[in-house]
The first five atom37 places (N, CA, C, CB, O) and aatype in JSON, in Angstrom:
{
  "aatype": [20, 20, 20, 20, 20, 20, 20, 20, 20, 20, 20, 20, 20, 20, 20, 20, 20, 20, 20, 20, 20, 20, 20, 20, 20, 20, 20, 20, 20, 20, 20, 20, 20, 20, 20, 20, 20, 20, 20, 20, 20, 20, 20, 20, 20, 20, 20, 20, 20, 20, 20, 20, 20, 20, 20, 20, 20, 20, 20, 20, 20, 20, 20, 20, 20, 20, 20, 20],
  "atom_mask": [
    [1, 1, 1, 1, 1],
    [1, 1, 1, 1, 1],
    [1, 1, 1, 1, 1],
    [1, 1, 1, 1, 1],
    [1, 1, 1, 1, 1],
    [1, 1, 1, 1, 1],
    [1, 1, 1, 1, 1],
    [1, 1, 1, 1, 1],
    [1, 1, 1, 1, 1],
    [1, 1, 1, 1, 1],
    [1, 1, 1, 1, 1],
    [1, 1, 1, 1, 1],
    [1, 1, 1, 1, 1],
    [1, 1, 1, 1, 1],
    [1, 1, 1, 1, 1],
    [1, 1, 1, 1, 1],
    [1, 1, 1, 1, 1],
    [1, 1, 1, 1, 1],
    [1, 1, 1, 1, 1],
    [1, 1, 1, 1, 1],
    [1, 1, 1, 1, 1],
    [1, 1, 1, 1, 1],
    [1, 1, 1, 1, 1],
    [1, 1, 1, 1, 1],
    [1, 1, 1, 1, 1],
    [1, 1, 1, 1, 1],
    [1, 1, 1, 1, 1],
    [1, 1, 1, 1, 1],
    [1, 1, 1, 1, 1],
    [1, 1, 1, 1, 1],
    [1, 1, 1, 1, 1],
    [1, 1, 1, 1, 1],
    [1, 1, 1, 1, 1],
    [1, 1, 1, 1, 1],
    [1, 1, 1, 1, 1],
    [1, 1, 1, 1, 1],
    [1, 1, 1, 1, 1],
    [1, 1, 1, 1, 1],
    [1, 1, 1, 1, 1],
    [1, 1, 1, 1, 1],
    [1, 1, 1, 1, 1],
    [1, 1, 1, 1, 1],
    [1, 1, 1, 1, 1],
    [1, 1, 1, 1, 1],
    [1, 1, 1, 1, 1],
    [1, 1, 1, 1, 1],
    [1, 1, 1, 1, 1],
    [1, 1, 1, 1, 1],
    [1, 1, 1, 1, 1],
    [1, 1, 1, 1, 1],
    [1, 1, 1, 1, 1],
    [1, 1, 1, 1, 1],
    [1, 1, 1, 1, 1],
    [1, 1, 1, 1, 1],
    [1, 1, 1, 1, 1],
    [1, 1, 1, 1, 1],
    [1, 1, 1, 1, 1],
    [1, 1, 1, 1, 1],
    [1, 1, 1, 1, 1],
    [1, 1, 1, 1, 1],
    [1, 1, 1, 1, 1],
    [1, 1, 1, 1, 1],
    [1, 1, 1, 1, 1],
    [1, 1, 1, 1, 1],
    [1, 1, 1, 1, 1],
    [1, 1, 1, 1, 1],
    [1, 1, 1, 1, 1],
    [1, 1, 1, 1, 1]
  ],
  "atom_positions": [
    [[49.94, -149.44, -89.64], [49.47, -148.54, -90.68], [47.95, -148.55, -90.71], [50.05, -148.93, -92.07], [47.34, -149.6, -90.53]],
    [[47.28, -147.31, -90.96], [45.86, -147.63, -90.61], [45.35, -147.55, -92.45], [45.0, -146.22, -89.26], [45.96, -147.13, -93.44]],
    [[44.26, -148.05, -92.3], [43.43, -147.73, -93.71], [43.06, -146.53, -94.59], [42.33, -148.09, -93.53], [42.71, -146.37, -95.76]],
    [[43.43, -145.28, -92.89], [43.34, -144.06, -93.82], [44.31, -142.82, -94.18], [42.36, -143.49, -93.39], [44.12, -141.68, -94.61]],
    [[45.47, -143.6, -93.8], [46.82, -143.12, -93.87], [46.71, -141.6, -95.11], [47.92, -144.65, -94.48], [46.75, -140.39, -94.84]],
    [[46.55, -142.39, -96.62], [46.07, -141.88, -97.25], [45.41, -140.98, -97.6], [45.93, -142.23, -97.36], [45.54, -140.5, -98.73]],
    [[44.83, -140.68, -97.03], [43.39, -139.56, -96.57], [44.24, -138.51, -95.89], [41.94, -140.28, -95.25], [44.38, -137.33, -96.21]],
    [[44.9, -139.33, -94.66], [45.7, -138.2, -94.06], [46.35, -137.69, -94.36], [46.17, -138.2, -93.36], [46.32, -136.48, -94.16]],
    [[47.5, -138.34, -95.13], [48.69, -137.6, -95.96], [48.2, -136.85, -97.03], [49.74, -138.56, -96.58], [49.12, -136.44, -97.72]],
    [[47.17, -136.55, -97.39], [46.39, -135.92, -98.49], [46.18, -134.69, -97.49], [44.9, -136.82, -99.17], [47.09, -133.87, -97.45]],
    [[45.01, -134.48, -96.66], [44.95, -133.49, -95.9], [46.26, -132.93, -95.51], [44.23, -133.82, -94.92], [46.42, -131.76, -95.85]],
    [[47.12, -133.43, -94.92], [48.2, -132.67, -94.49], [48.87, -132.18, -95.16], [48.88, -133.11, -93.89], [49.58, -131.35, -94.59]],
    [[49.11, -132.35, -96.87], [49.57, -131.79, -97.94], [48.81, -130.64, -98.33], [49.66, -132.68, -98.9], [49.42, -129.64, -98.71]],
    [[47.65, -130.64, -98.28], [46.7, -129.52, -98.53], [47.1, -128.17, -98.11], [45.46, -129.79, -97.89], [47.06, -127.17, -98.84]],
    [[47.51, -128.19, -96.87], [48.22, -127.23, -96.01], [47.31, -126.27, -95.64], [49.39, -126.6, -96.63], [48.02, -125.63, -94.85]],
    [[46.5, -125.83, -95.64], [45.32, -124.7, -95.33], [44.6, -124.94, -93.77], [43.96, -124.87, -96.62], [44.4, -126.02, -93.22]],
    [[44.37, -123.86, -93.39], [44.31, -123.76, -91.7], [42.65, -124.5, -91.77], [44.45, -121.67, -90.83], [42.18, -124.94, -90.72]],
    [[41.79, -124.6, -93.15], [40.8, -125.4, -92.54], [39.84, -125.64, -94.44], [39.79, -124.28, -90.87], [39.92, -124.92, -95.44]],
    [[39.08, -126.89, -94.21], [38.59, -126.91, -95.79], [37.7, -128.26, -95.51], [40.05, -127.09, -97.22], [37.74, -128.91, -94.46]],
    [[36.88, -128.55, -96.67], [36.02, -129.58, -96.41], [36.0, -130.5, -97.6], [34.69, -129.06, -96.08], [36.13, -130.14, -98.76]],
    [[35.81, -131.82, -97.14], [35.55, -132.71, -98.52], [34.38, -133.31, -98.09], [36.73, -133.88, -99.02], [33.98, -133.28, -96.93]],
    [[33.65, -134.03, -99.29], [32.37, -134.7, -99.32], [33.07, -136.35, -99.2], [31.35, -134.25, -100.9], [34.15, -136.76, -99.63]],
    [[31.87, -137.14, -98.37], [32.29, -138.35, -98.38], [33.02, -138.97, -99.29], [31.49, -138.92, -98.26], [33.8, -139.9, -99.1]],
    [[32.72, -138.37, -100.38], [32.31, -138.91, -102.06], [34.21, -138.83, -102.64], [30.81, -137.26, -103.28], [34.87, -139.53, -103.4]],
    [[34.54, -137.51, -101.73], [35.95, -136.81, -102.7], [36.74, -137.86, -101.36], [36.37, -134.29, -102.79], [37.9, -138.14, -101.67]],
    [[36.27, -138.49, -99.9], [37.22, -139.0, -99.21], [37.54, -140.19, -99.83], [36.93, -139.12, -97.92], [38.66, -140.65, -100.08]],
    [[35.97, -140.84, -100.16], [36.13, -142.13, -100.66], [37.32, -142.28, -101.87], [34.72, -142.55, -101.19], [38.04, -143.28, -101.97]],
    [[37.38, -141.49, -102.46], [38.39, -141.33, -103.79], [39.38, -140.93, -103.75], [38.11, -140.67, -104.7], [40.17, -140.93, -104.7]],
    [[39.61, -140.4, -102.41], [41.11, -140.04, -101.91], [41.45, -141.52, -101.33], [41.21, -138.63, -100.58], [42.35, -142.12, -101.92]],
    [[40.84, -142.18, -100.23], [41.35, -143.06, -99.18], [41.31, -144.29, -99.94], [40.53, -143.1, -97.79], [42.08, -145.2, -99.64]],
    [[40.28, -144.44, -101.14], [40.28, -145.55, -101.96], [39.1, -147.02, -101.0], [42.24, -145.95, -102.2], [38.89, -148.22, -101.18]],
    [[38.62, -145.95, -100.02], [37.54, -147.21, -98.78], [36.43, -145.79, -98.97], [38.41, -147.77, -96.26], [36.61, -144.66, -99.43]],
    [[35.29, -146.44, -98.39], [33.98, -145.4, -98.06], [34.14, -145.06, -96.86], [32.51, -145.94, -98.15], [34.82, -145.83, -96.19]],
    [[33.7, -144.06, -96.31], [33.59, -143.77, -94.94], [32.08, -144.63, -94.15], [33.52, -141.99, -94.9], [30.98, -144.89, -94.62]],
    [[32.71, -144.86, -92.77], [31.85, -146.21, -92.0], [32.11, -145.38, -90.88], [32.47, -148.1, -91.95], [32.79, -144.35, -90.85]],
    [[31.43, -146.01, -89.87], [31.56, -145.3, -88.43], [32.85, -145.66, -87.64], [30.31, -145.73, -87.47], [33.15, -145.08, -86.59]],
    [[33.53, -146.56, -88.14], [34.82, -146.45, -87.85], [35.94, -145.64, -87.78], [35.08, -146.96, -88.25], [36.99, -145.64, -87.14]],
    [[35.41, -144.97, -88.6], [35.96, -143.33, -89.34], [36.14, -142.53, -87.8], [34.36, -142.26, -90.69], [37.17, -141.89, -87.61]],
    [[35.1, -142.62, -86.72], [35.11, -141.95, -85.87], [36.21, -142.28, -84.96], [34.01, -141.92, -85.44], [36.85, -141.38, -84.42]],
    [[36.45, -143.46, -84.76], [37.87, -144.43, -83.96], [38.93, -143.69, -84.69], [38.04, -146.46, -84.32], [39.74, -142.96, -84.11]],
    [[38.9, -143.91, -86.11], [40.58, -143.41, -86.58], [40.76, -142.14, -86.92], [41.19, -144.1, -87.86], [41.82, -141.9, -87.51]],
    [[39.89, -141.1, -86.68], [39.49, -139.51, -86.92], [41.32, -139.41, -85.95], [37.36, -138.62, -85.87], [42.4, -139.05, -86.41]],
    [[40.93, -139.95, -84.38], [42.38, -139.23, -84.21], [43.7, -139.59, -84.21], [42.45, -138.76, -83.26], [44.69, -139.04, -83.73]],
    [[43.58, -140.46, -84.74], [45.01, -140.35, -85.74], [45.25, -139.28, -86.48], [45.11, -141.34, -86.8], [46.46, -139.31, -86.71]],
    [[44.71, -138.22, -87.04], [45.21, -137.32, -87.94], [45.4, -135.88, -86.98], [44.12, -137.21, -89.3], [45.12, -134.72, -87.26]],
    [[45.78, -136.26, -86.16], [46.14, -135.44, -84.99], [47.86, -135.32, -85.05], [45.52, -136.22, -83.51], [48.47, -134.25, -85.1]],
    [[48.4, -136.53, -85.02], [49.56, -136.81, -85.72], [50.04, -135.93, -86.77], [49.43, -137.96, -86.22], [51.07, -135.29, -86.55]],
    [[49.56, -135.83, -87.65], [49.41, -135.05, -89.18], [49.21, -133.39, -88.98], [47.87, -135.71, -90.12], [49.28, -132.54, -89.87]],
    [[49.0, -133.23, -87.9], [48.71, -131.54, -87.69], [47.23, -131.17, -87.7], [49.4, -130.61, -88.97], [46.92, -130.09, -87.18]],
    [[46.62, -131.67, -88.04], [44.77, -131.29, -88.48], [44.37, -132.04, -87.58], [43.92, -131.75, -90.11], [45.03, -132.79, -86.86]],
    [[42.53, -131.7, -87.61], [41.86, -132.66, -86.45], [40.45, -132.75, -87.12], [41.8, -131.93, -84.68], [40.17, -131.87, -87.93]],
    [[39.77, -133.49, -86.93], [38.55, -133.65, -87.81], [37.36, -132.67, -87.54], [38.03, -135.08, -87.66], [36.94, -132.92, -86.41]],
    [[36.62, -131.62, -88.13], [36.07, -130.42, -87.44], [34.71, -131.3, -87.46], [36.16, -128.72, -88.26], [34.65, -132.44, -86.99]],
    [[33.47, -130.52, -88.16], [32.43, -130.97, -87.99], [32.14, -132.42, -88.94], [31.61, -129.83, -88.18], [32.81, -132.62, -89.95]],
    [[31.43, -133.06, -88.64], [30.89, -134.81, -89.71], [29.35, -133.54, -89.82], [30.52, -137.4, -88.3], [28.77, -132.77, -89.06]],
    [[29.27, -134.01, -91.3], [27.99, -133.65, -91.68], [27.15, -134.56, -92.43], [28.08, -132.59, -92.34], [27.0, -134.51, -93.65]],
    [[26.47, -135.61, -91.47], [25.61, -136.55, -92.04], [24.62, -136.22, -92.91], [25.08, -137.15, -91.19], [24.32, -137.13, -93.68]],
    [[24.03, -135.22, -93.02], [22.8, -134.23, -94.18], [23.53, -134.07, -95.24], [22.22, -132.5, -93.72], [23.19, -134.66, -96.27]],
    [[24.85, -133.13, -95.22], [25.53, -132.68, -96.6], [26.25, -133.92, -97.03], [26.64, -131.35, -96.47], [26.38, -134.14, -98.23]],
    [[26.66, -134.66, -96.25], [27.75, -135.87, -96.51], [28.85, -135.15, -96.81], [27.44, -136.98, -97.73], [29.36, -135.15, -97.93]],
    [[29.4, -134.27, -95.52], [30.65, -133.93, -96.05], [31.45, -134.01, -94.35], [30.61, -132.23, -97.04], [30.89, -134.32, -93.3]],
    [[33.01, -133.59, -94.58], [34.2, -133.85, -92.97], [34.6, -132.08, -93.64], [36.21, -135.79, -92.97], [34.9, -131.6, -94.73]],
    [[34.4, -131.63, -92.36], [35.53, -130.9, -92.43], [37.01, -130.7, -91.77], [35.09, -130.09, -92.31], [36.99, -130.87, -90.55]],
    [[38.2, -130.42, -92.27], [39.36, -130.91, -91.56], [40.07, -129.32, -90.94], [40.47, -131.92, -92.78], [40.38, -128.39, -91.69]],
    [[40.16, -129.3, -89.88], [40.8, -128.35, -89.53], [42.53, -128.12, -89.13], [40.06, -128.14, -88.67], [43.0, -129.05, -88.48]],
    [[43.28, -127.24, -89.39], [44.81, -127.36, -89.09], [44.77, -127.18, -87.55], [45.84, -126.16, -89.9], [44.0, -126.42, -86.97]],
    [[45.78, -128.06, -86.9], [45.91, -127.22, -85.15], [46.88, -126.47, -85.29], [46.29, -128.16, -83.67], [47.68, -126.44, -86.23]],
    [[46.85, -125.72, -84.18], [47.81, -124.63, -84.18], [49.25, -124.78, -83.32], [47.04, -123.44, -83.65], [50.07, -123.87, -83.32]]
  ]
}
């Protein structure tokens, strides 16, 4: 089970072909902060149907995209 299980099963409930959260709304979803580790377990949510679109280190935000 990874640490951001959570996070994922959140996105994948969302259901929308694409949308963005701020570090701030992941941290409070996943209940951890985002670390550069984040980049290792990004594909895991590949699994889940989505894939991680752009990291925006300036805005501090992920955007999550659905695959098709």
């Amino acid at each position: 089970m990874s640490k951001y299980n959570i996070l994922w099963e959140y996105v994948q409930g969302k259901g929308t072909q694409s949308f963005k959260l701020t570090f701030e709304e992941i941290e409070n979803i996943a209940g951890i902060p985002i670390d550069h580790y984040f980049l290792k377990y990004k594909k895991e949510l590949m699994e889940y149907g989505y894939q991680v679109g752009k990291i925006s280190m300036k805005e501090k935000t992920v955007i999550f995209n659905k695959l098709d």
